[in-house]
VOPAGU-2260 file (C-alpha; in pm, 1 decimal, decimal comma):
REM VOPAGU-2260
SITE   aa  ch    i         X         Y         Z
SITE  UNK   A    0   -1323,6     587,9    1270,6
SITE  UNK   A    1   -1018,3     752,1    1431,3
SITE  UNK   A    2    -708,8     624,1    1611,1
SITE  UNK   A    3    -712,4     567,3    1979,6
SITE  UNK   A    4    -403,6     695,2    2220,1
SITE  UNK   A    5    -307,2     335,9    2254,8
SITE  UNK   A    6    -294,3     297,2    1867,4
SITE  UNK   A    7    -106,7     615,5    1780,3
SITE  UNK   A    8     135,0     504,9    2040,9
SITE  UNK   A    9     202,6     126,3    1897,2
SITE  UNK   A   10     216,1     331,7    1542,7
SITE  UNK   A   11     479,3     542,3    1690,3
SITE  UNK   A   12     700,5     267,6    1856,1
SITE  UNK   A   13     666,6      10,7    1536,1
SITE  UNK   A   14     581,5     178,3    1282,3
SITE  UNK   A   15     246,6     -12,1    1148,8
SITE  UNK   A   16     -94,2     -45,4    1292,4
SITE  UNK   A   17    -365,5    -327,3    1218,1
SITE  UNK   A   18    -658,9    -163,5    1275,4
SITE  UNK   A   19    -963,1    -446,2    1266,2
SITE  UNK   A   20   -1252,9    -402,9    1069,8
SITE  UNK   A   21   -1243,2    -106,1     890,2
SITE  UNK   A   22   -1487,3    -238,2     615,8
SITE  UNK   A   23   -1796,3    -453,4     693,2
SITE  UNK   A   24   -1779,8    -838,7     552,2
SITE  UNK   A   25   -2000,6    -774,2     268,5
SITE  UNK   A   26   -1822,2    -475,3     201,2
SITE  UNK   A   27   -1482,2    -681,5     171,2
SITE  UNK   A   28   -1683,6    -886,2     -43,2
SITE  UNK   A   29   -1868,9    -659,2    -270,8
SITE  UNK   A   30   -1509,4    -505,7    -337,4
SITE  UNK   A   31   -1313,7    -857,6    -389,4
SITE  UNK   A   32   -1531,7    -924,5    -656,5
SITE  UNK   A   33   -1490,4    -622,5    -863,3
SITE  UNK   A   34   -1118,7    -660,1    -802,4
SITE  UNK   A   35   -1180,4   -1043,7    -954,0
SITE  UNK   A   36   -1382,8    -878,9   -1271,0
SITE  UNK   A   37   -1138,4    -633,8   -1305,3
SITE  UNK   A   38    -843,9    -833,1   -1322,4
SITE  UNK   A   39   -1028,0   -1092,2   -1581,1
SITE  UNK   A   40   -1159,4    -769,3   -1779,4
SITE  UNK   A   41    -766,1    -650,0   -1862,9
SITE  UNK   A   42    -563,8   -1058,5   -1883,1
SITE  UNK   A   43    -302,3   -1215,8   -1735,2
SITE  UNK   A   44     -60,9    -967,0   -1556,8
SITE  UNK   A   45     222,3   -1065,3   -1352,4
SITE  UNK   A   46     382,7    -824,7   -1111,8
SITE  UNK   A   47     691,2   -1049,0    -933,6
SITE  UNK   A   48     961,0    -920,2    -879,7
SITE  UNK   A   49    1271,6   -1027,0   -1070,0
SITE  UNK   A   50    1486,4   -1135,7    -721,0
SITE  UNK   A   51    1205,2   -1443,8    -741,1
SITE  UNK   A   52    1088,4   -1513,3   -1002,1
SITE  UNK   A   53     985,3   -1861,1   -1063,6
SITE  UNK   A   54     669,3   -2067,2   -1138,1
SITE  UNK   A   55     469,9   -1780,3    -921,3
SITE  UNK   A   56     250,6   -1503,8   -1004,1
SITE  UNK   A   57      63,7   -1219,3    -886,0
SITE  UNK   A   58    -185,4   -1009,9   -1078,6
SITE  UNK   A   59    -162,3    -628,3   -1065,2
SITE  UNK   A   60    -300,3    -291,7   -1202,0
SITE  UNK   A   61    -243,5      68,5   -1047,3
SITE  UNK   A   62    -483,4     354,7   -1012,4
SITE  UNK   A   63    -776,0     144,1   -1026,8
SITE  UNK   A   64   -1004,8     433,9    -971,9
SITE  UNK   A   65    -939,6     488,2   -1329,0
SITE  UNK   A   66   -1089,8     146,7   -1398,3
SITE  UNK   A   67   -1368,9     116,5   -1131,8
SITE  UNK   A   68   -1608,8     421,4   -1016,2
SITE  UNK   A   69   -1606,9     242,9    -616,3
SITE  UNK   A   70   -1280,1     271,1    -572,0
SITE  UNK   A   71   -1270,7     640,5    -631,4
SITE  UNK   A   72   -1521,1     672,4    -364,5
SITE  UNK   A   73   -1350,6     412,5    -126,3
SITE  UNK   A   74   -1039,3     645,8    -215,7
SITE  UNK   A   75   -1201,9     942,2      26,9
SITE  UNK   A   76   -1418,1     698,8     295,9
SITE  UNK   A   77   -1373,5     885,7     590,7
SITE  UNK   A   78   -1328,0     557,1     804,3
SITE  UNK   A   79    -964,1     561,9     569,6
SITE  UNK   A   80    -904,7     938,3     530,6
SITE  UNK   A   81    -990,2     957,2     907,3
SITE  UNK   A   82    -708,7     741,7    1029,0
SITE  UNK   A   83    -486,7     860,3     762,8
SITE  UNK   A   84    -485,9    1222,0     921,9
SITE  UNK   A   85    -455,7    1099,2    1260,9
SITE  UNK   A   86     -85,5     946,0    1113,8
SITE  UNK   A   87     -23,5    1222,1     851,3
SITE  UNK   A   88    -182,0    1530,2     950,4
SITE  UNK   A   89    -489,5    1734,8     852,7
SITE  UNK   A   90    -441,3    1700,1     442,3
SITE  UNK   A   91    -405,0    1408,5     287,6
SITE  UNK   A   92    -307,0    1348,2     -95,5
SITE  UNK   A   93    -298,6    1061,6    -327,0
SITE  UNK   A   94       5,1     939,3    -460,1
SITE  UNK   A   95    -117,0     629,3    -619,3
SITE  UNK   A   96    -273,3     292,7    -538,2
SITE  UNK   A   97    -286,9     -91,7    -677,4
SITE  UNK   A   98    -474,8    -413,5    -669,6
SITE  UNK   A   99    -276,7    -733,0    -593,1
SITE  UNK   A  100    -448,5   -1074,6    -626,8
SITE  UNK   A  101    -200,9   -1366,2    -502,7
SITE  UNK   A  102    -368,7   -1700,2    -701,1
SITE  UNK   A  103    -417,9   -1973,8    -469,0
SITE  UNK   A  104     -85,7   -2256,1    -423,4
SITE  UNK   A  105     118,9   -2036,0    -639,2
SITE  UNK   A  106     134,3   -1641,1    -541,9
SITE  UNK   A  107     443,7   -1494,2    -540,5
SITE  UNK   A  108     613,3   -1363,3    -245,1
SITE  UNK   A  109     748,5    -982,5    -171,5
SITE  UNK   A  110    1124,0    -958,1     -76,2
SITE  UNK   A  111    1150,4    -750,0     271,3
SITE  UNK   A  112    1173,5    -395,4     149,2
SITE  UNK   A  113    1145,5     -46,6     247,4
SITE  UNK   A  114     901,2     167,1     -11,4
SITE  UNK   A  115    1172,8     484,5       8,5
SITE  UNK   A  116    1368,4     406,6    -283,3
SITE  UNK   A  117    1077,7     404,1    -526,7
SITE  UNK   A  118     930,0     758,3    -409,7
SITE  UNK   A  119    1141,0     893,1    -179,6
SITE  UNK   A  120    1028,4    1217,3     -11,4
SITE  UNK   A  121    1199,1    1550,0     193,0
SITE  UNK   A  122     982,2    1487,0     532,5
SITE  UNK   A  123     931,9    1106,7     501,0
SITE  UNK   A  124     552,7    1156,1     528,3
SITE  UNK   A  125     429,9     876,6     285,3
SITE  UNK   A  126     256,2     640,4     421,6
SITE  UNK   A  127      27,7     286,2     316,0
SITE  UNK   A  128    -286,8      99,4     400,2
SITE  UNK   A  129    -298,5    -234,1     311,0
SITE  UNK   A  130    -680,1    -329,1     265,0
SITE  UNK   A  131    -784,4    -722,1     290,1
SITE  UNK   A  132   -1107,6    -770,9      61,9
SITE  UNK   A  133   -1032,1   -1138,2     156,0
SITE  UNK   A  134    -866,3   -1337,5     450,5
SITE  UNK   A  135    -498,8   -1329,2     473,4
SITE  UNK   A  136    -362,2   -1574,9     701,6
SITE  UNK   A  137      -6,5   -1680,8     729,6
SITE  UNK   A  138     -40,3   -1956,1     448,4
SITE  UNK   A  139    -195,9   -1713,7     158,1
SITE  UNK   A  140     127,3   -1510,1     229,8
SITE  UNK   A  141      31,6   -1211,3     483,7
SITE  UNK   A  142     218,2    -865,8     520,3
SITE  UNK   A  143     501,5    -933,3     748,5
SITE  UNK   A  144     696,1    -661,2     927,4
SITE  UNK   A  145    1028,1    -578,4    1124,9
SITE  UNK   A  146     868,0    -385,0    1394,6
SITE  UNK   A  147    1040,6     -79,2    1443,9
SITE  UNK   A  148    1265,4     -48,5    1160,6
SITE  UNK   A  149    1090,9     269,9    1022,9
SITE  UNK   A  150    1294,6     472,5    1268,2
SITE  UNK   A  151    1634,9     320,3    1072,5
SITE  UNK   A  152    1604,1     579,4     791,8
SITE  UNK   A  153    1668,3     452,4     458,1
SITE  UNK   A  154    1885,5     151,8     407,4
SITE  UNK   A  155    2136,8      18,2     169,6
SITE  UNK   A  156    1855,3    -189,1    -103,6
SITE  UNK   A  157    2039,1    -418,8    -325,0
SITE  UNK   A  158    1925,0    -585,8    -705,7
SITE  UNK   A  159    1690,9    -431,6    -924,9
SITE  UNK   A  160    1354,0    -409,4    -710,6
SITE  UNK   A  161    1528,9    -275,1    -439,3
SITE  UNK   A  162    1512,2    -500,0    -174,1
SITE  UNK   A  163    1713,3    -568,6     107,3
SITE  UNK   A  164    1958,8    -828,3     205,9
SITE  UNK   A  165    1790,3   -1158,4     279,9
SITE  UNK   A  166    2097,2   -1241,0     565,0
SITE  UNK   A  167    1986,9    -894,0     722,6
SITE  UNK   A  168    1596,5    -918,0     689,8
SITE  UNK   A  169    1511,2   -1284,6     600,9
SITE  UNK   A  170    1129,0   -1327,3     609,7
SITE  UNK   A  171    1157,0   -1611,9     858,5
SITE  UNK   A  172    1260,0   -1351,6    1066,2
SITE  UNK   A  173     976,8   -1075,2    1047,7
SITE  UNK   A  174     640,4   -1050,4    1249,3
SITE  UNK   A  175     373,0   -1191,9    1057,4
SITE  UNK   A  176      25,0    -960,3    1055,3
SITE  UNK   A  177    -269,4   -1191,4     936,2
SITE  UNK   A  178    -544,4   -1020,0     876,2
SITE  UNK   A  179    -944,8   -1078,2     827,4
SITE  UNK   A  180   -1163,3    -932,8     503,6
SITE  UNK   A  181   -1233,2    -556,2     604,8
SITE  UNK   A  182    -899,0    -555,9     807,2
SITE  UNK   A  183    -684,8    -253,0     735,9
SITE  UNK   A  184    -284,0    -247,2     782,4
SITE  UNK   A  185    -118,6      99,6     767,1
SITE  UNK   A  186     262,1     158,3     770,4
SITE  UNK   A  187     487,4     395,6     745,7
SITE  UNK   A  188     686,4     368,5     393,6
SITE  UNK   A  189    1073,3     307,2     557,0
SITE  UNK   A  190     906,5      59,1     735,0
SITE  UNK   A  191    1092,1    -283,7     622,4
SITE  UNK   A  192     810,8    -509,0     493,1
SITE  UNK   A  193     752,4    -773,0     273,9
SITE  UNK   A  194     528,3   -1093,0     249,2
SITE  UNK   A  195     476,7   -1506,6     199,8
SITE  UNK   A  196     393,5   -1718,8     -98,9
SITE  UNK   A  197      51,1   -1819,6    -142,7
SITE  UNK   A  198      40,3   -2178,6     -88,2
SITE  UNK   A  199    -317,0   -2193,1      56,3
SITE  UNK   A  200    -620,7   -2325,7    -201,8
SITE  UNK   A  201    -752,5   -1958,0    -214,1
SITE  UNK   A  202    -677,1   -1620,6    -356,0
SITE  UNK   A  203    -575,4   -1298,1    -140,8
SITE  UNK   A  204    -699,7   -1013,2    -247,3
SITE  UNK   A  205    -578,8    -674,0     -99,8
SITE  UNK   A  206    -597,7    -274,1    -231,2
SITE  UNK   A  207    -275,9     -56,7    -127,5
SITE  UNK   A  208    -331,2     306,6    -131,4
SITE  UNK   A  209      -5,7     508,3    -100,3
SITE  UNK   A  210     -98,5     866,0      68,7
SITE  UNK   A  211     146,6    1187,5     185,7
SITE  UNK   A  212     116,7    1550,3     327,0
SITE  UNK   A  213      39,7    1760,5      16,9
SITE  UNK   A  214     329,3    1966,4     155,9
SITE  UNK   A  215     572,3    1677,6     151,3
SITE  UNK   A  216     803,7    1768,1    -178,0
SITE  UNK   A  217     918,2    1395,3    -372,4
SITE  UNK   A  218    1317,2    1398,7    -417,3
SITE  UNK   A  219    1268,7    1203,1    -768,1
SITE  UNK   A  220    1002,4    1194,9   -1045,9
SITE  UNK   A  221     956,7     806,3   -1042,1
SITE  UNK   A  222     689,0     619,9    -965,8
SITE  UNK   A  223     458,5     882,4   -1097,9
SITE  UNK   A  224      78,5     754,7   -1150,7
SITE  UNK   A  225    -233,5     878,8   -1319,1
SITE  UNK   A  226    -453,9    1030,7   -1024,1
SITE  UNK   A  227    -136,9    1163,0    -855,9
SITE  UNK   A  228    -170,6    1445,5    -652,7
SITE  UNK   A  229    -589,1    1405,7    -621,0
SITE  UNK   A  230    -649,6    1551,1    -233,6
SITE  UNK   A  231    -846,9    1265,5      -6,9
SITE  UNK   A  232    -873,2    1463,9     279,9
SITE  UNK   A  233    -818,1    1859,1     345,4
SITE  UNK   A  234    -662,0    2125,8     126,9
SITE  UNK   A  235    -319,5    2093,8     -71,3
SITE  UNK   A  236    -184,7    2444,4     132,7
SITE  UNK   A  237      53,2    2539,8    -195,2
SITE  UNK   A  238     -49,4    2890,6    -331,5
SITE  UNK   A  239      55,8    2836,7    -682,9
SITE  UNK   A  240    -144,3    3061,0    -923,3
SITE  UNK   A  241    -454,3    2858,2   -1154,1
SITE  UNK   A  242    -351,2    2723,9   -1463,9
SITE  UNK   A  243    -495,3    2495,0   -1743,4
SITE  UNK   A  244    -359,0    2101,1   -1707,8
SITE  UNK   A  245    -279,3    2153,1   -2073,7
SITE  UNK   A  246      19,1    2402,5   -2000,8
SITE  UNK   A  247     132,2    2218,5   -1725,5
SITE  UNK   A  248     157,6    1972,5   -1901,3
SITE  UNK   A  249     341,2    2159,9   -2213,7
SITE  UNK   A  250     535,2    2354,6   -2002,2
C-alpha cells in the first residue's frame, strides 16, 4: 500500500492524510482485543492531561511491543512502513509508540497541540499514524486537526502539557477526521491536533506509532522510550563503529 499523487499532494498542503482501510475489519478487531487484555493485564492507568482533568480518563501504556509479540510485527507491516517512506523517505526508525483506550461516556479529551515540544528534532521529520482498532466517530472523541498549520513551525505552547491557547486553537474550531476500524491517520508532528471527549456508550481504541528519518538528530533527550531507535523500514545510514549496548550504555 503506497500513497497516490493525489494523497502526497493533500499531505503536502494540510499536513495529515486519512488513508481508509489500511487493516482489514477482523484485523482491527483481533488487535482491539489484545489492546483490551492488555490494558486489564497492567490496572487502571490514567493518561489526562493536567489542563483537564476532571471526572475523565483514558488508559495508556507506551512501547507495547514490549508487552505484546503482534505489535512488534504490526510495527514493520509494509502496508504502514510503505506509506511511512512515501512521507519520510527511504529509512524509517522508531521513536516510540502507545495504546490509548477512551472508556465509553467518560474519555478524556486532548488539548489542540503540536507534538514538537516533547521531541523536537533538527529537520522536523517526525511524523504519526494514528491507527483505529475501533470506530471513531465525532461522539467517541475523533482526532481533529487545523489543516495546514504544520507549515507554522513551532508555536508558543502554554501550561505544563504543552498545549496551545484555547482562544487561538479552540477545538470547536478544528476539522474533525472520524475514522472506521482499520482506518489509518498520519500527520506530520507540528501539525496542531488534538481530540473530543468520549461521550458515546463505547470505547475507542487507537495505536500511535511515532516514526523519523534515522538521520534526523533530536534537539533534547526527552521523551526517550524503550525500543527507540529500532529501524522499521531501510538502513539507519550513520557509520558509527560496533559496540556492545552495555558500554553505550556505561559510557
Amino acid at each position: 500500500m503506497r500513497l497516490t499523487s493525489e494523497q502526497k499532494a493533500f499531505w503536502a498542503e494540510n499536513g495529515y492524510v486519512h488513508v481508509r482501510g489500511l487493516l482489514g475489519a477482523e484485523e482491527a478487531a483481533g488487535y482491539r482485543a489484545r489492546i483490551h487484555a492488555l490494558a486489564e493485564r497492567q490496572g487502571e492507568t490514567d493518561a489526562t492531561w493536567e489542563s483537564v482533568r476532571g471526572d475523565t480518563s483514558i488508559q495508556h501504556s507506551h512501547d507495547i511491543h514490549f508487552r505484546d509479540a503482534a505489535f512488534t510485527r504490526l510495527l514493520t507491516d509494509e502496508r504502514l512502513t510503505g506509506i511511512a517512506q512515501d512521507l519520510i523517505g527511504p529509512n524509517v526508525q522508531l521513536h516510540h509508540n502507545k495504546m490509548f483506550i477512551k472508556p465509553p461516556e467518560r474519555g478524556s479529551s486532548f488539548p489542540l497541540h503540536q507534538d514538537y515540544p516533547y521531541f523536537p528534532h533538527r529537520d522536523d521529520s517526525v511524523i504519526a499514524v494514528i491507527l483505529h482498532f475501533d470506530d471513531a466517530p465525532e461522539e467517541k472523541g475523533c482526532l481533529c486537526v487545523y489543516p495546514g498549520t504544520h507549515k507554522l513551525g513551532p508555536l508558543p505552547a502554554v501550561g505544563s502539557d504543552h498545549h496551545l491557547p484555547e482562544q487561538q486553537y479552540p477545538i470547536a474550531g478544528a476539522t474533525p477526521i472520524p475514522a472506521k476500524a482499520g482506518d489509518a491517520i498520519f500527520t506530520h508532528y507540528l501539525l496542531v491536533h488534538g481530540s473530543g471527549a468520549n461521550v458515546s456508550g463505547e470505547a475507542r481504541t487507537t495505536l500511535l506509532i511515532q516514526m523519523r528519518d534515522p538521520a534526523d538528530m533530536p534537539l533534547s533527550d526527552r521523551h526517550a522510550s524503550r525500543g527507540q531507535g529500532m529501524m522499521l523500514a531501510g538502513i539507519n545510514p550513520s557509520r558509527r563503529a560496533f559496540d556492545f549496548a552495555w558500554n553505550e550504555k556505561s559510557a
